[in-house]
C-alpha positions as CSV (number, residue, x, y, z in Angstrom):
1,X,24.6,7.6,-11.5
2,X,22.3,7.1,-13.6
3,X,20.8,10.1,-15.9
4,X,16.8,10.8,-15.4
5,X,15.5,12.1,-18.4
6,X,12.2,14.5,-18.4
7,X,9.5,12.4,-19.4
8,X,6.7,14.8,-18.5
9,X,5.4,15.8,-22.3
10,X,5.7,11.9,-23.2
11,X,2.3,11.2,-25.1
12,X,1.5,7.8,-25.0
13,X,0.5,5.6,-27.7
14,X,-0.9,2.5,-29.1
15,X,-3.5,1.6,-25.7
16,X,-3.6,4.9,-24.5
17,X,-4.6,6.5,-27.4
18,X,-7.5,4.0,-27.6
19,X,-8.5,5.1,-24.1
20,X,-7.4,8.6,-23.2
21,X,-7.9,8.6,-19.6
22,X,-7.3,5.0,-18.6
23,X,-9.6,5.5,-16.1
24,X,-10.9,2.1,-16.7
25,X,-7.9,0.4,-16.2
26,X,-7.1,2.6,-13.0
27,X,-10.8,1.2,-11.8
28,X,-9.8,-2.3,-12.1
29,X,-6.2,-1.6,-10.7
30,X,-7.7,-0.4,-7.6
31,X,-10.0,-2.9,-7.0
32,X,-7.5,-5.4,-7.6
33,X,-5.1,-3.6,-5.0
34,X,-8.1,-3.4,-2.4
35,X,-8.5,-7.1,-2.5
36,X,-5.1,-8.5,-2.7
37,X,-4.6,-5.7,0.6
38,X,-7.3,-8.0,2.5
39,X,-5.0,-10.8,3.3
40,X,-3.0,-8.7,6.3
41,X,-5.8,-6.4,7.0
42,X,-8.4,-8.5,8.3
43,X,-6.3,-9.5,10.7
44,X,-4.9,-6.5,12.0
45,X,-8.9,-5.8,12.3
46,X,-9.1,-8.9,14.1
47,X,-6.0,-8.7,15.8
48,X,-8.1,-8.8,19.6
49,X,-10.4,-11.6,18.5
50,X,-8.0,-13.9,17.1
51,X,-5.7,-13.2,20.3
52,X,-8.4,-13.6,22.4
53,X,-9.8,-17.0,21.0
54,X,-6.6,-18.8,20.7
55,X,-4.5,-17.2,23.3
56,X,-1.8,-15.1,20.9
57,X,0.2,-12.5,22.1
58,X,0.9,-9.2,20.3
59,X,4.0,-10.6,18.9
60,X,2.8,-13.1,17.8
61,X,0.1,-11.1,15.3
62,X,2.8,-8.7,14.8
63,X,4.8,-11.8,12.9
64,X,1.5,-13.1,11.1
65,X,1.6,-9.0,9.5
66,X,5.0,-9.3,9.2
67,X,4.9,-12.3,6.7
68,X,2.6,-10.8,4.1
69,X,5.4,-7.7,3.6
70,X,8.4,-10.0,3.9
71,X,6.7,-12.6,1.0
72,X,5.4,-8.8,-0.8
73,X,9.3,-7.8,-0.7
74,X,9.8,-11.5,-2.6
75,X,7.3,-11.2,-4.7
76,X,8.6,-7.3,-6.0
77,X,11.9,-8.7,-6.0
78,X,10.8,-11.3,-8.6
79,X,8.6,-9.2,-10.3
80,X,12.0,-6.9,-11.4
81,X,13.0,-9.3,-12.9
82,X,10.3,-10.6,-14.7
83,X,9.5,-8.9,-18.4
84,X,5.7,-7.4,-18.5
85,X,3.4,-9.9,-19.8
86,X,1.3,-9.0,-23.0
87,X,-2.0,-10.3,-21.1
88,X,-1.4,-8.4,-17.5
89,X,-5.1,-9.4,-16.9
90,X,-4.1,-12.8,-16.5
91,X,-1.3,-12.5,-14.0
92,X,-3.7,-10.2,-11.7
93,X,-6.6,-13.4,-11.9
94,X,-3.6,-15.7,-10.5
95,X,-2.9,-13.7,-7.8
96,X,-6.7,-13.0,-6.9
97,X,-7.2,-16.8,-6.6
98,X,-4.2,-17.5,-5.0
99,X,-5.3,-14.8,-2.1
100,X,-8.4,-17.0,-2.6
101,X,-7.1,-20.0,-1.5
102,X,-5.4,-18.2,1.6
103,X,-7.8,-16.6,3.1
104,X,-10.2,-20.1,2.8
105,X,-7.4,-21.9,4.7
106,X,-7.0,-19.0,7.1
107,X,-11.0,-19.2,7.9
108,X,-10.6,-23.2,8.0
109,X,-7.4,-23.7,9.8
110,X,-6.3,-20.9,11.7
111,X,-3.3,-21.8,13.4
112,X,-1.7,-22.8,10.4
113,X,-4.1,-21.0,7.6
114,X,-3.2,-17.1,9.0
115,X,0.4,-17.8,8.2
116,X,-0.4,-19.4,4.8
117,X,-2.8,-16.4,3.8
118,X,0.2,-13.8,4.8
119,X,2.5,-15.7,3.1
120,X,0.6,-16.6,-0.2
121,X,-1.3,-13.3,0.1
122,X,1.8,-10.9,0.0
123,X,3.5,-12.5,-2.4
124,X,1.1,-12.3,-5.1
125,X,0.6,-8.8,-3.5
126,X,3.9,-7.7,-4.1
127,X,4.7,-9.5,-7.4
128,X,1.8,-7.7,-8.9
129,X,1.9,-4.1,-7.9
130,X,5.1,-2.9,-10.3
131,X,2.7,-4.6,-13.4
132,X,0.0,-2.3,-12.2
133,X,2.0,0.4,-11.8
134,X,3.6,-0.1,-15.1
135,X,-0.1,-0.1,-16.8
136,X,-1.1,3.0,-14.9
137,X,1.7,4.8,-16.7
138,X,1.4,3.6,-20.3
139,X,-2.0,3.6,-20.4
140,X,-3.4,6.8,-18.6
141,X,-3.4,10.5,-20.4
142,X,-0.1,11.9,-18.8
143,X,-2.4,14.9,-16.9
144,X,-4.1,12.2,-15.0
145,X,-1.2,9.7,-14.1
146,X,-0.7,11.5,-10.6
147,X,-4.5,11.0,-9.9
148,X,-4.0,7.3,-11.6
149,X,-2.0,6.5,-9.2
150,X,-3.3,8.0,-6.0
151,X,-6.9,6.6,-6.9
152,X,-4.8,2.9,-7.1
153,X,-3.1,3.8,-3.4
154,X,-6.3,4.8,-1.9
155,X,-7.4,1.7,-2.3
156,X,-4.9,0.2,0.3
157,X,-6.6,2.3,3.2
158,X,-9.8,1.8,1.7
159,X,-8.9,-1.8,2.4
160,X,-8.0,-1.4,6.6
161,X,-11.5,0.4,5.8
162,X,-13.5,-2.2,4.9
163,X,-11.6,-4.4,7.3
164,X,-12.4,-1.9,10.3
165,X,-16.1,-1.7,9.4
166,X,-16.3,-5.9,8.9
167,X,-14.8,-7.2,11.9
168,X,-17.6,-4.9,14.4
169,X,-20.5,-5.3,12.6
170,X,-19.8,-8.9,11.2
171,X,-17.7,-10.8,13.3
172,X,-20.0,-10.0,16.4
173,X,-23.2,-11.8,14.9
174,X,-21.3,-14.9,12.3
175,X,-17.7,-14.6,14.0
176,X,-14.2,-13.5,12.1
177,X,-13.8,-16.6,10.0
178,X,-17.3,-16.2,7.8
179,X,-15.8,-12.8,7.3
180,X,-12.7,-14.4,6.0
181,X,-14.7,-17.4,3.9
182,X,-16.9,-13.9,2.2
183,X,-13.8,-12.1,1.3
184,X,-12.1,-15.3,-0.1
185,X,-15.2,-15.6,-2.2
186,X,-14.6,-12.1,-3.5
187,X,-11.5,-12.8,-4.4
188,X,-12.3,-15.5,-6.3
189,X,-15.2,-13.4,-8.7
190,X,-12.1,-10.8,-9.3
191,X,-9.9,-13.6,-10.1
192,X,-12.9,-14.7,-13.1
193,X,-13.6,-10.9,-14.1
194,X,-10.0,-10.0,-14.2
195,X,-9.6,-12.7,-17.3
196,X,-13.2,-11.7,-18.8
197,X,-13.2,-7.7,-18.4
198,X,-9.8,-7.2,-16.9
199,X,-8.6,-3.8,-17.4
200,X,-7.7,-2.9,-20.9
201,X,-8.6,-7.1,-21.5
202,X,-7.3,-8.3,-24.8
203,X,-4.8,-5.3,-25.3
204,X,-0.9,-5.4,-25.0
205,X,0.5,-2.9,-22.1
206,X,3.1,-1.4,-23.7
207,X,2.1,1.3,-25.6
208,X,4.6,3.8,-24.1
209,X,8.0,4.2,-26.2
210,X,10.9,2.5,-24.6
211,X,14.5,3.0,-24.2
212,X,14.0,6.6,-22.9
213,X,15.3,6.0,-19.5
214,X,18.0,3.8,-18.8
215,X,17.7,0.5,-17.6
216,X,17.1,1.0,-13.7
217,X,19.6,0.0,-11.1
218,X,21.1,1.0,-7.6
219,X,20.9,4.7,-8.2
220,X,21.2,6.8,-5.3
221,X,17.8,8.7,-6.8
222,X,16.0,4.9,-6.7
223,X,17.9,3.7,-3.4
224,X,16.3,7.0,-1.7
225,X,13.3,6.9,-2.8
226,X,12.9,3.2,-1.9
227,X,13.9,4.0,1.7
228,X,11.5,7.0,1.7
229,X,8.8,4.1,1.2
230,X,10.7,1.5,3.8
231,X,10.1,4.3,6.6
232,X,6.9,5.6,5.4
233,X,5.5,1.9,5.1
234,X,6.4,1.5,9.1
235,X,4.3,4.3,10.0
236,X,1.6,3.1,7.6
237,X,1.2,-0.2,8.7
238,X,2.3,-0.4,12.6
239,X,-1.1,1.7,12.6
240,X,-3.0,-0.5,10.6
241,X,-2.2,-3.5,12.6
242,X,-2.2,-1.7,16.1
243,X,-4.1,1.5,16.5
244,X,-7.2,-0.7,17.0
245,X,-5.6,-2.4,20.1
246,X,-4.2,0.5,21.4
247,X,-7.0,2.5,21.5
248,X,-8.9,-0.5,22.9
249,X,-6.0,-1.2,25.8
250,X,-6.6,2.3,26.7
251,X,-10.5,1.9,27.6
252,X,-11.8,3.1,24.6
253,X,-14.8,0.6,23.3
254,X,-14.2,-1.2,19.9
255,X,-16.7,0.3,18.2
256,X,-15.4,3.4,18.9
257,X,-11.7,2.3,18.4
258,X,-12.9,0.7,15.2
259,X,-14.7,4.2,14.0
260,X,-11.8,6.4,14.9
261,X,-9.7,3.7,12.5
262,X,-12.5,4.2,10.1
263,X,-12.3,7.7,9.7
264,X,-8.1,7.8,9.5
265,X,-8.3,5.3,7.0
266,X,-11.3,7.3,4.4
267,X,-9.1,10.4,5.6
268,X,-6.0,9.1,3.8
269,X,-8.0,7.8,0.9
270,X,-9.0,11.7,0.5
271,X,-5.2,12.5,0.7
272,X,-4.6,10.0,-1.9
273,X,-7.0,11.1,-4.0
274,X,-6.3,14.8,-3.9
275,X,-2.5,14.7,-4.3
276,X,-3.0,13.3,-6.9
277,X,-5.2,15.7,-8.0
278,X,-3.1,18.4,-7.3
279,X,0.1,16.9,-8.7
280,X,-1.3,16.3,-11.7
281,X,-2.2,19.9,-12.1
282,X,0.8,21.5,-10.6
283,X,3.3,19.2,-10.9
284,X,5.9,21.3,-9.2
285,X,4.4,20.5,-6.1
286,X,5.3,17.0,-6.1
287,X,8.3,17.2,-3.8
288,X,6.8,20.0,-1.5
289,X,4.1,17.3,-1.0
290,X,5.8,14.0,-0.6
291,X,7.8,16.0,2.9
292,X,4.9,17.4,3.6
293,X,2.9,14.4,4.4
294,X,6.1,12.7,6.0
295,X,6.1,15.5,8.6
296,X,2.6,15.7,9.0
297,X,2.3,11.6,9.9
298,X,5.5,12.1,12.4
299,X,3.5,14.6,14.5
300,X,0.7,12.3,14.2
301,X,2.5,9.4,15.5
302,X,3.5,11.6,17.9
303,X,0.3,12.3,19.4
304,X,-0.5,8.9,19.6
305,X,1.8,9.0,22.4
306,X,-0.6,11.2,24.8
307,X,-2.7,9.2,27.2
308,X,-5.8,11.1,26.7
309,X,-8.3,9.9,24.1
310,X,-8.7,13.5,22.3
311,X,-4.7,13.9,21.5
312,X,-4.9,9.8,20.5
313,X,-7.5,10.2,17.8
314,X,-6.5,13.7,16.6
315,X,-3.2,11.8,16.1
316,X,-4.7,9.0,14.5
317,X,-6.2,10.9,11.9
318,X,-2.7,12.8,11.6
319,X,-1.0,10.0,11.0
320,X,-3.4,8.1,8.4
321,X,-4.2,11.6,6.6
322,X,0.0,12.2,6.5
323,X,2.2,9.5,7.5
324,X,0.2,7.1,5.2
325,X,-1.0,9.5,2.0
326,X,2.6,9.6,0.4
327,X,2.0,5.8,-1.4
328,X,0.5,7.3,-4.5
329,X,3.6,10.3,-5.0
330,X,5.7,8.2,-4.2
331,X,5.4,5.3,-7.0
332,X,4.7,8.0,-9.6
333,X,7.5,10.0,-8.9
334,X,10.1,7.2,-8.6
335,X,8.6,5.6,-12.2
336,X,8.1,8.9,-14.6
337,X,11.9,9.1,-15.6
338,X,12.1,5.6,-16.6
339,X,9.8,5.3,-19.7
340,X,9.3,2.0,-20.4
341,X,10.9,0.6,-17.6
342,X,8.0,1.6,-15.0
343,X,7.4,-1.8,-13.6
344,X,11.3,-2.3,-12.7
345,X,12.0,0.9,-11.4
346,X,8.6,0.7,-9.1
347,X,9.9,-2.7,-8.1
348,X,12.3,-0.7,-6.1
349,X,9.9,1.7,-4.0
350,X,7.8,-1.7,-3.6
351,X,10.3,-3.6,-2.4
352,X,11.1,-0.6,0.4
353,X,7.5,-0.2,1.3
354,X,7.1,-4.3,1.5
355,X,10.7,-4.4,3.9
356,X,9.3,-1.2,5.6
357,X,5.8,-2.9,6.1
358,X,7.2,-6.3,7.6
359,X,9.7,-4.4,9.6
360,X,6.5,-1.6,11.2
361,X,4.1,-4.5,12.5
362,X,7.2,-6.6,13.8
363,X,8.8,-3.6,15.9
364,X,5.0,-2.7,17.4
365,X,4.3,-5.8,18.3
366,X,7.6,-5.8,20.3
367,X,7.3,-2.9,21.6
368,X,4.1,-2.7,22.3
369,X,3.8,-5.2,25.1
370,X,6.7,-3.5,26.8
371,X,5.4,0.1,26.4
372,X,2.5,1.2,24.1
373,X,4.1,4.9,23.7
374,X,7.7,3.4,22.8
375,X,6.0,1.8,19.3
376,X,4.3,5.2,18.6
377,X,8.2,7.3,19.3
378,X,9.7,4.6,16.9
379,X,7.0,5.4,14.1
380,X,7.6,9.1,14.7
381,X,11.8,8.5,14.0
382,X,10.2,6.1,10.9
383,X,8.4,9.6,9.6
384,X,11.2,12.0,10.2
385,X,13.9,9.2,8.5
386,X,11.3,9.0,5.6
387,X,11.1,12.6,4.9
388,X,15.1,13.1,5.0
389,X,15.2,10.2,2.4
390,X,12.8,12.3,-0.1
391,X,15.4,15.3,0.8
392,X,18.0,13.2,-0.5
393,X,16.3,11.9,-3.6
394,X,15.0,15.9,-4.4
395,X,18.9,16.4,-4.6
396,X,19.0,14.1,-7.2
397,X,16.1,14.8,-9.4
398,X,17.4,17.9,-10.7
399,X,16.5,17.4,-14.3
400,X,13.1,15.5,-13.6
401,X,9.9,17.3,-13.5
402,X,7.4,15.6,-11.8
């Protein structure tokens, strides 16, 4: 097993001590996450207007979802491999102008473009968020790391949030595919800033000392952690791509469907944001918090299996505000005791949450068109099998403090 060291009272150096709270660089991190995110978002927003139009079946969307996490799981994968660039900036413009290019031939060709954008979209998705997570830790103040890395997570829901707003107010007057051209566009003036102003542009990443932690491999602490995020990241994104529908197949309108979506998703990016706050402050509570918001997204879930629309949207908001608020602990906690090998030992809780994301859209959309409350009880044994994998990985972080 390998030995995790306490890296808690680590100052960094060199970047950091240029700019003490990195707050920049967590800025541009985010907004690089948000927009790399769009790719299987928009469609999960427009799940019931591309399925309408072209005749698609729930499984079918399910798959198109599916593709982004499997190609994210590739891309992490890689990205472990792969030694961290001295010019980050320029690996995060590639990957904003390759989402670029998918989401143009999604809005051009659909039939063929969706699958392209999910495919090109999550790899450059995955392959990028261990480098960002890797900056985040050498180049923040270690009191606001926690925060660092929530304020990066909340921008995945704040992401399903922009999606959930776009699709109702502006895909009913231009349609879904001017929604897809805009964001492309987006993309593509993040792609130019992120080589202009990037975060922390001109400066090498690696401030932090290195050979603290050993090299990270298949340690039971990294194997559990990475399943906590393979089972949390079911629960996270079977919702994103199908509470919408649901809500909708039950006889709620879509506006109201999309509002209810709206709220869980700026509900979890309050979560995010205040664990890390909290962590940050009392960093004791880190573990307390990670099974706490496991639990709390289970009974969510949970809810979501009532007919009525009350217990539906109080579970909703369960289940974004818990079952989807870990992403931020989770990455922080699996990289502090590996200084200077963040980016690889995040590959591993990426790669989980990319598997766990591919696997939550794929078994809704199956189960869905069989029965709508049997997708929900899955997500719920997805919540409860996340939470005993941070259980497992407490056991094993006697000696960190995080």
């Amino acid at each position: 097993m390998t030995t995790l060291v306490r890296t808690d009272r680590r100052e960094p150096t060199g970047g950091a001590s240029r700019e003490p709270a990195g707050l920049s660089t967590t800025s541009g991190v985010a907004a690089v996450t948000v927009l790399t995110s769009l790719p299987v978002f928009l469609p999960g927003a427009a799940n019931g207007l591309i399925s309408a139009e072209f005749g698609w079946s729930s499984v079918r969307m399910g798959a198109i979802l599916a593709v982004y996490w499997l190609a994210s799981l590739a891309g992490a994968f890689v990205s472990k491999r792969a030694a961290l660039p001295a010019a980050v900036e320029r690996t995060l413009a590639v990957a904003l102008f390759a989402t670029c290019l998918g989401l143009l031939a999604a809005a051009a060709a659909p039939a063929v473009g969706l699958w392209v954008s999910s495919a090109v979209g999550g790899y450059a998705y995955g392959y990028t968020q261990p480098h960002t997570n890797a900056l985040l830790m050498r180049r923040c103040a270690p009191r606001l790391r926690a925060f660092a890395f929530g304020l990066k997570q909340a921008a995945v829901p704040a992401a399903t949030l922009l999606a959930s707003v776009a699709m109702p107010v502006l895909a009913g007057p231009v349609g879904w595919r001017p929604v897809f051209a805009g964001t492309a566009v987006l993309c593509g003036v993040g792609g130019a800033l992120s080589v202009r102003h990037g975060p922390g542009a001109g400066r090498h990443p690696t401030g932090a000392p290195r050979g603290r932690g050993d090299p990270p491999g298949r340690d039971p602490f990294l194997m559990a952690l990475a399943g906590a995020g393979f089972f949390g990241a079911m629960v996270g994104n079977g919702l994103g791509g199908f509470l919408v529908l649901a809500l909708t197949t039950r006889g709620m309108a879509l506006a109201t469907a999309a509002a209810v979506a709206t709220a869980g998703a700026a509900l979890n990016i309050a979560v995010r944001l205040t664990m890390g706050w909290l962590v940050g402050r009392l960093p004791q509570l880190a573990w307390a918090a990670l099974l706490g918001l496991f639990v709390t997204g289970a009974a969510g879930t949970a809810l979501l299996t009532r007919p009525d629309g009350a217990s539906a949207t109080v579970g909703a908001l369960l289940a974004y505000g818990g079952g989807w608020g870990w992403a931020g602990l989770l990455h922080y906690v699996i990289g502090l005791p590996y200084a200077g090998q963040e980016q690889r030992a995040t590959a591993y809780s990426q790669m989980g949450v990319s598997l766990g994301a591919a696997t939550g859209p794929l078994v809704c959309g199956l189960l869905f068109t069989v029965a709508p409350a049997a997708a929900w009880w899955a997500l719920t044994a997805a919540g409860l099998g996340a939470g005993v994998c941070v259980a497992v990985a407490r056991g094993r972080a006697e000696r960190v403090r995080v």
